[in-house]
Each structure stands twice: as C-alpha cells, then as structure tokens.
C-alpha positions as CSV (number, residue, x, y, z in Angstrom):
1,X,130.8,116.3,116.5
2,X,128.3,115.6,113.6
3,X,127.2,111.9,112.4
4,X,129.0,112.9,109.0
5,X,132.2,114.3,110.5
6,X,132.7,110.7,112.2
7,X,131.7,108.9,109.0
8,X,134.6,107.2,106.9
9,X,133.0,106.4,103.9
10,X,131.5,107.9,100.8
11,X,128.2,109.6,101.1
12,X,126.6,107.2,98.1
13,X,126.8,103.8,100.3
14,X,124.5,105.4,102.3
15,X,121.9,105.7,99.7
16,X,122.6,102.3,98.0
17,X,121.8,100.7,101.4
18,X,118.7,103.2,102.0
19,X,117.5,101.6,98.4
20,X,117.3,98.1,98.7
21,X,116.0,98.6,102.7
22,X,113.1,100.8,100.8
23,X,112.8,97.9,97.9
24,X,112.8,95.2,100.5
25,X,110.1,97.1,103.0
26,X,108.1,97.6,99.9
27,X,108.0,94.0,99.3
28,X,107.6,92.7,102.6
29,X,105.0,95.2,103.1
30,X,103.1,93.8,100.1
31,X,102.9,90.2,101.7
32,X,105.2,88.7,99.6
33,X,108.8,88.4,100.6
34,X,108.7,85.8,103.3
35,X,111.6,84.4,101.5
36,X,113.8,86.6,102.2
37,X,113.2,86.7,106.4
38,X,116.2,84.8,107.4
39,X,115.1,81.1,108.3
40,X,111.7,80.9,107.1
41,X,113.2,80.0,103.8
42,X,115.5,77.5,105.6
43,X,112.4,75.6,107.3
44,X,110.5,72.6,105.9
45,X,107.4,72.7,104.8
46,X,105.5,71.3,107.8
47,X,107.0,74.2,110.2
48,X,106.0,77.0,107.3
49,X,102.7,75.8,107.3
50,X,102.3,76.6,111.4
51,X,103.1,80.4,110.4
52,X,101.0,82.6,108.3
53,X,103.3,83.8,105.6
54,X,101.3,87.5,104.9
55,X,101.5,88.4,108.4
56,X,105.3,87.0,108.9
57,X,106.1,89.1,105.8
58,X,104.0,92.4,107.2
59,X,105.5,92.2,110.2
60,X,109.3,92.4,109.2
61,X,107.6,94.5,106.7
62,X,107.0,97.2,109.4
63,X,110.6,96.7,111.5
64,X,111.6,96.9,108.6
65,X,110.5,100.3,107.9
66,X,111.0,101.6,111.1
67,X,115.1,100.9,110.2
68,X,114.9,102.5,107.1
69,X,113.0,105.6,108.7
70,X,116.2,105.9,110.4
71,X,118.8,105.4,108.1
72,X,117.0,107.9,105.6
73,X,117.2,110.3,108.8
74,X,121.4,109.8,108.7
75,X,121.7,109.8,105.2
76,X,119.4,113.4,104.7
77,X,120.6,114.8,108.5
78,X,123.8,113.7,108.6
79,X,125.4,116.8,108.8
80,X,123.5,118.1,111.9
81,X,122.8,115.0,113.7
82,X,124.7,114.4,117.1
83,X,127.4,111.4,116.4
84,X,125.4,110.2,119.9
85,X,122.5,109.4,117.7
86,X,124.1,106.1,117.1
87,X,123.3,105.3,120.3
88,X,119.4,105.8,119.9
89,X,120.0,104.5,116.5
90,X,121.2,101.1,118.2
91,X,118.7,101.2,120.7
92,X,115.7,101.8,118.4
93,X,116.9,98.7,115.8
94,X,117.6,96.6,118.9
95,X,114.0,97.1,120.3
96,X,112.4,96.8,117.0
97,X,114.1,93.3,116.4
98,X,113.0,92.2,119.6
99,X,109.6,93.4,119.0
100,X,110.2,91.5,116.1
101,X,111.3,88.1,117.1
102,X,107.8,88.3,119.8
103,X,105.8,89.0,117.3
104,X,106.8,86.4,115.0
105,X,106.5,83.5,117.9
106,X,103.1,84.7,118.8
107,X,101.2,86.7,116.0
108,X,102.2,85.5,112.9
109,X,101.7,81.4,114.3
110,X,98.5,80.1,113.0
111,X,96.0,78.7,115.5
C-alpha cells in the first residue's frame, strides 16, 4: 500500500501546506521571523533580550526545512512511497523538534 492510496484528501492540500512551510523556512532562514516561533512572541522583553533572535530564527529555520524536505518527498513520491514511511516521517519530525527545543535552550541564549 502506497502513501497516496491511504491518503483521504485532495492532492492540492498537499502543496498549499508545502508552500507556506517553503515561505516560512525562507523567512526564518533569512533571520527574520522570530515572531512567528511559537512563544518567543509571547515573552517580555527582558526574557527576548537573553536569546539571540538571528540564531533562534536560523535555527527553526533549518528544522524547519528539514520538515519541508519531507513533505515535498510525499507530496512528489506519493505514489510510490511505502504508507510505513509515516513512521520515519514521525520519527524524523519528532527528532528534529527535539533537536530543536536543545538547541534553542543552549545555542541561541546569549552569554
């Protein structure tokens, strides 16, 4: 059984969500969209000043990416993917949010 056999859906959901995770890697890439990491926008502005926004924002920048790697891999190969991909899928997303989370606690805090 194939990832798009299993699929309930239209196919075009797929690529309106591989859009905005390209738009939003693109921007968080770029340094900029530190707003839109969940809580950072929520803190005051004593805790934002212990984090260094540009490397907050690369850093989901680059998880990110590694998510939308993936999705553009079901959307394009769905037809010829394994339905247990979604396992690795799952796996690979939860790893990279871990990754994630460490990273933010210990690279992106400012000395």
């Amino acid at each position: 059984m194939t990832m798009k056999e299993t699929a309930n859906g239209p196919e075009w959901v797929m690529w309106v969500v591989l859009a905005i995770f390209v738009i939003l890697t693109i921007v968080l890439l770029s340094g900029k969209g530190a707003n839109f990491i969940a809580g950072y926008n929520d803190l005051s502005k004593e805790e934002k000043e212990k984090y260094n926004e540009k490397r907050l924002s690369r850093v989901c920048g680059v998880g990110f990416g590694l998510i939308t790697i993936l999705i553009f891999i079901l959307t394009v190969f769905g037809d010829v993917i394994s339905a247990a991909f979604s396992y690795v899928f799952l796996a690979i997303v939860l790893i990279d949010i871990a990754a994630m989370l460490i990273l933010f606690s210990t690279y992106c805090k400012k000395k």
